[in-house]
C-alpha positions in Angstrom: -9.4 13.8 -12.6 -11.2 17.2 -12.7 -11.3 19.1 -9.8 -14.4 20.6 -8.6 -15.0 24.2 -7.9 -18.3 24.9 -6.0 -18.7 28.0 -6.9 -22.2 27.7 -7.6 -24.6 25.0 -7.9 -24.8 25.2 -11.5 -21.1 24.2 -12.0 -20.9 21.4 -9.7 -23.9 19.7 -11.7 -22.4 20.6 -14.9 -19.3 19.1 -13.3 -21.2 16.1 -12.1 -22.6 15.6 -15.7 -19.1 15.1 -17.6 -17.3 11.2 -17.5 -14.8 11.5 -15.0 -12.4 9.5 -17.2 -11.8 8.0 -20.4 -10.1 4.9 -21.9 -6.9 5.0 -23.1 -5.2 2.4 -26.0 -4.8 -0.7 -24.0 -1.3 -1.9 -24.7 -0.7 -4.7 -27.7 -4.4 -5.5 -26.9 -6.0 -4.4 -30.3 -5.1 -7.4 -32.3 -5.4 -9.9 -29.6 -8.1 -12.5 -29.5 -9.4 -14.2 -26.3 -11.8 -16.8 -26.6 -14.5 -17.5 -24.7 -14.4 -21.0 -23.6 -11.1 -19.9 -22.0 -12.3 -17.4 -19.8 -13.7 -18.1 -16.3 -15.8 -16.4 -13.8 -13.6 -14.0 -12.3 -13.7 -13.7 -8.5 -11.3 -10.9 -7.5 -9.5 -8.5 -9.8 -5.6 -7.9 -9.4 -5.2 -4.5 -9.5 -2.2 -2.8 -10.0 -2.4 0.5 -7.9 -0.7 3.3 -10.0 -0.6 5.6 -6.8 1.4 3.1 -4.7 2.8 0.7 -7.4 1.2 -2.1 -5.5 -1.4 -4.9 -6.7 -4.2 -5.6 -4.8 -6.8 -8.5 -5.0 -10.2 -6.5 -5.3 -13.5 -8.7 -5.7 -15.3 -8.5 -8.9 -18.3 -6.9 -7.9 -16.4 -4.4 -5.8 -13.9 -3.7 -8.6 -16.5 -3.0 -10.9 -18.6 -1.2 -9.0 -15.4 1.0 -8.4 -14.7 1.1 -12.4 -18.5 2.7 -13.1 -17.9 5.2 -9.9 -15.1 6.8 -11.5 -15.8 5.9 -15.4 -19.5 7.5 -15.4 -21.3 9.9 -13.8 -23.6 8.6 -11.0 -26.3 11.3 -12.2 -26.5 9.1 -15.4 -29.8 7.0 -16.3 -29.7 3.4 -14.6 -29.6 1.4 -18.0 -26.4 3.6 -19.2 -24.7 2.3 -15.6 -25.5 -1.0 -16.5 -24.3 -1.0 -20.5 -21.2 0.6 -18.4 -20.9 -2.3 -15.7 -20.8 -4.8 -19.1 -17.9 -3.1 -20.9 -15.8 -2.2 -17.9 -16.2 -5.9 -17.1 -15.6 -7.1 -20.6 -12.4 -4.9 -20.9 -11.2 -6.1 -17.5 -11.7 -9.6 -18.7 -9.6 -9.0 -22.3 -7.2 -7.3 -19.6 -6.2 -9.6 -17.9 -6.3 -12.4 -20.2 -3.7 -10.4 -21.8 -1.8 -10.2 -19.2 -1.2 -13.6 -17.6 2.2 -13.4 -18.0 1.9 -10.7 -15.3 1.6 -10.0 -11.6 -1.4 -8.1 -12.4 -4.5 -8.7 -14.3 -5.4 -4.7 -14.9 -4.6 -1.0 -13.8 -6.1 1.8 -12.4 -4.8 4.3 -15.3 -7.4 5.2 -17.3 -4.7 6.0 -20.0 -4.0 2.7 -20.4 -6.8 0.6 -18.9 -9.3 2.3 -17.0 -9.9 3.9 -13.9 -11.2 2.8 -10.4 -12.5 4.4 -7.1 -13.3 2.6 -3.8 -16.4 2.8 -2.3 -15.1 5.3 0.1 -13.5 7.5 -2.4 -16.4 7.7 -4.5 -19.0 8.4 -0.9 -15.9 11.3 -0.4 -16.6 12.6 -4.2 -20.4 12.5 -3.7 -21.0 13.7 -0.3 -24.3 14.2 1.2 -26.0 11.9 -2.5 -23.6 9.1 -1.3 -25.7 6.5 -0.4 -28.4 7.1 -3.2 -25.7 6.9 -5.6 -24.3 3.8 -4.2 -27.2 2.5 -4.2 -28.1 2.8 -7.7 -24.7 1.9 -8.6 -24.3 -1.4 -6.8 -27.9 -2.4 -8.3 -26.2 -1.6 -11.8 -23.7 -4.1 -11.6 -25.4 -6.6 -9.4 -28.2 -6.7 -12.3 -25.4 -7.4 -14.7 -23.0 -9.5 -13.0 -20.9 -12.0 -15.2 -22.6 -10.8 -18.3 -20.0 -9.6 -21.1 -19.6 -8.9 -24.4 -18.6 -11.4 -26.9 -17.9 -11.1 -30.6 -17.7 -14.3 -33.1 -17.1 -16.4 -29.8 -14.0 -14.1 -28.7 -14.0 -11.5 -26.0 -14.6 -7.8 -26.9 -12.3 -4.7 -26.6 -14.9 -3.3 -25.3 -13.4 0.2 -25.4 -15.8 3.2 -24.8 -15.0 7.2 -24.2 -17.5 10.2 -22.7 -18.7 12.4 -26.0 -18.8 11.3 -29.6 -18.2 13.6 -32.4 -22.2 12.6 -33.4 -20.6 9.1 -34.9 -18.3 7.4 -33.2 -15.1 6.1 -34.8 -13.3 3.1 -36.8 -11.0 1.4 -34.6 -8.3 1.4 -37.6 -8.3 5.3 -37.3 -7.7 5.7 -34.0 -5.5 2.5 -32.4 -5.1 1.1 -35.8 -6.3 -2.8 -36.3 -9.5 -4.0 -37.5 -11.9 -4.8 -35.2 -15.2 -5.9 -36.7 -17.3 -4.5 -33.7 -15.0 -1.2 -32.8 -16.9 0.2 -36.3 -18.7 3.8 -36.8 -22.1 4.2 -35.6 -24.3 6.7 -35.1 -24.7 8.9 -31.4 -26.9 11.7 -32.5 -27.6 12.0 -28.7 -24.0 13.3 -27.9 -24.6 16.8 -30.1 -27.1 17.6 -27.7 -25.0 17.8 -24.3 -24.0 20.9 -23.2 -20.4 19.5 -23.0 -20.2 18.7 -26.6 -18.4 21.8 -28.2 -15.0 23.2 -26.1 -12.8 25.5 -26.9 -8.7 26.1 -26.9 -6.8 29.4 -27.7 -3.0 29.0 -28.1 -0.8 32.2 -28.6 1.9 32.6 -31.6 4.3 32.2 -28.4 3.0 28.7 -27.1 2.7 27.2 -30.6 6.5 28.0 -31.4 7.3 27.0 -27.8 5.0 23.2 -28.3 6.6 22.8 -31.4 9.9 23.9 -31.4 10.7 22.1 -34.4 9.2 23.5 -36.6 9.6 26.7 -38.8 7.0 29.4 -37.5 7.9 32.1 -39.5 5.3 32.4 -42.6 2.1 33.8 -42.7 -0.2 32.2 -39.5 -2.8 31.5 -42.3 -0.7 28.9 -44.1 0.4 27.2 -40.9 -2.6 24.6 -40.4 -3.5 23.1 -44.0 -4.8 19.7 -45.5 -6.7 18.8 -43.1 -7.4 15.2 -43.6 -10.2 13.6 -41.4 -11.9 10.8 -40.7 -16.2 10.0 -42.0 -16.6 10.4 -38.1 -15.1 14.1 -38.4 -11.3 12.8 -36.8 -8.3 14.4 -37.7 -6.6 12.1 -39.2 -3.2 14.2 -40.8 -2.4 18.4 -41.1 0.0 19.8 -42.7 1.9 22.3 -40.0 3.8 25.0 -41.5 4.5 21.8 -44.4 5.6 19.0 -41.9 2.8 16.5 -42.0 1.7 15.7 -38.4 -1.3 13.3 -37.1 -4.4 14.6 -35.2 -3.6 12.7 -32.7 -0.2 13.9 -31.9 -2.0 18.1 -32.3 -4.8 16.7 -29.6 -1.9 15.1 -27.2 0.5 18.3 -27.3 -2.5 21.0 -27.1 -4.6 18.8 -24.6 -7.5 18.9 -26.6 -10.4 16.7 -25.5 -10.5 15.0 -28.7 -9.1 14.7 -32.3 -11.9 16.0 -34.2 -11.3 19.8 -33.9 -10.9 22.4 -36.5 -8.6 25.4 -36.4 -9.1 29.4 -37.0 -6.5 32.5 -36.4 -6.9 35.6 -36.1 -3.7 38.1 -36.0 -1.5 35.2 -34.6 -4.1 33.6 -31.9 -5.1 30.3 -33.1 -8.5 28.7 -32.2 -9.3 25.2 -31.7 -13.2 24.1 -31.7 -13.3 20.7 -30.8 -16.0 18.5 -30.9 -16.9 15.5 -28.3 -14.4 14.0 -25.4 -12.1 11.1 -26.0 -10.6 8.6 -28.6 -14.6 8.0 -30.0 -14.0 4.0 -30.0 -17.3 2.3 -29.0 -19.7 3.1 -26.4 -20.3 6.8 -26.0 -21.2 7.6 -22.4 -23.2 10.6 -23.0 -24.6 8.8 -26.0 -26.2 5.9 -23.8 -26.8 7.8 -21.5 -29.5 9.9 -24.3 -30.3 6.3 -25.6 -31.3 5.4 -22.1 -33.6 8.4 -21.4 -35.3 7.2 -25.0 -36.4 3.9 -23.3 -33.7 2.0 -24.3 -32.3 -0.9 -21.9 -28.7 -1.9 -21.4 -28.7 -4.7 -24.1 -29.9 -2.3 -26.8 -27.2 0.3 -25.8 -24.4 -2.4 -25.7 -25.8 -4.2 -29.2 -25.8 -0.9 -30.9 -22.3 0.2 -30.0 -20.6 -2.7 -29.9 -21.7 -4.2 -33.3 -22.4 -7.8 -34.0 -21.5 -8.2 -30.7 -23.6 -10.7 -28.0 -23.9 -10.8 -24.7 -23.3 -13.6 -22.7 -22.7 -14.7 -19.1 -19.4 -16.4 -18.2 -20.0 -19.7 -16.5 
């Protein structure tokens, strides 16, 4: 979770304008298939509570009203909350079909699963706009409730992040797998928000101490080569210093906001420009949000993102 600074007004809107949180790989759920005639109308959510290591039975509509509090910025157009009430509840439902074999049907971890607030924890985050943004929150999800997304009469992975890289990604370049629907797409709305490009300097010193492995004695200009990436702009392998390493693993150890980055040095400083925030699968926040101040509705968002995918009510 970020913590907010007030400061200034300015930060805490730009603050307010960023996802909170961003989906993780769902465990040994890429490959899985969940069919739709197997899936009921879900009236509470078990929850497993990574702050107490308890699970509690939270009613659908609560739990996903909790999911879009801490998943997408309240600030956000009212059909980008409701394209965001659909895939949290389509991923809670591939969830915890998943995991029937367990005490729990999803976590709070937004590493793994994705993250949740209660009502009163999100009023606490939004202060004195609390009720508007409950408000316009609860109608999101009430306007939506049961719908989900469906692909070739299975349940989506409906996986999503905050900030494409301008396309989003391929599922097999990022959790590995093919899924039919988790496929590159355009987002030409994410290279306009102010929280697309970020920045990361790392020292001579803190490279040799992150990877401790490896020989950093050379020339700095020969340490980051063959860089491999994605259509989307991912980086898929580097050579570091001759050791081939993913993107993934450089994003992970530098705490980069996403794997499409590329790298400059100057007199042993290295620079990391990274583009967009999180994995890229699926729905871009930021990018449905832009959709949605076009005039697009929720259905269009979802249909675009999700591809081939419907959108269907469980019964």
């Amino acid at each position: 979770m970020k913590k907010i600074i007030a400061f200034s007004l300015v930060m805490v809107v730009f603050l307010l304008l960023l996802p909170l949180t961003v989906i993780g790989q769902p465990q040994n759920a890429v490959d899985r298939t969940i069919n739709i005639i197997d899936i009921t109308p879900v009236k509470t959510f078990k929850i497993l509570r990574t702050n107490t290591n308890e699970v509690e039975d939270i009613p659908y509509l609560d739990y996903i009203f909790g999911v879009v509090a801490a998943e997408m910025p309240a600030l956000y157009e009212v059909e980008a909350l409701k394209a965001q009430a659909v895939a949290a509840h389509t991923f809670a439902l591939h969830r915890k079909a998943a995991n029937a074999e367990k005490d729990y049907d999803i976590t709070d971890d937004f590493t793994l699963d994705q993250a949740f607030i209660t009502e009163n924890e999100a009023r606490e985050r939004w202060g004195a706009n609390a009720d508007e943004y409950v408000k316009k929150i609860k109608a999101a999800v009430n306007d939506t409730q049961n719908l989900a997304l469906t692909y070739d009469g299975e349940i989506a992975l409906a996986a999503y992040h905050a900030i494409s890289f301008g396309k989003t990604e391929d599922c097999q370049n990022v959790w590995g797998g093919n899924q039919p629907y988790l496929t590159s797409v355009s987002s030409i709305g994410d290279k306009l928000s102010p929280n697309f490009i970020s920045t990361k300097t790392i020292t001579l010193a803190e490279l040799k101490a992150l990877f401790p492995k490896l020989n950093l004695t050379d020339n700095p200009n020969d340490y980051f080569k063959n860089i491999k990436k994605t259509d989307a702009g991912t980086v898929k392998t580097l050579t570091v210093c001759g050791n081939e390493i993913r993107g993934s693993e450089i994003r992970k150890a530098l705490d980069l906001r996403s794997s499409c980055f590329d790298i400059t040095q100057n007199d042993g400083t290295f620079t990391f420009t990274v583009y967009g925030y999180g994995h890229g699968l699926g729905m871009s926040q930021n990018g449905a949000n832009y959709m949605a101040q076009q005039g697009a509705d929720f259905k269009e968002i979802l249909c675009h993102y999700y591809t081939g995918c419907k959108i269907e009510e469980i019964t």
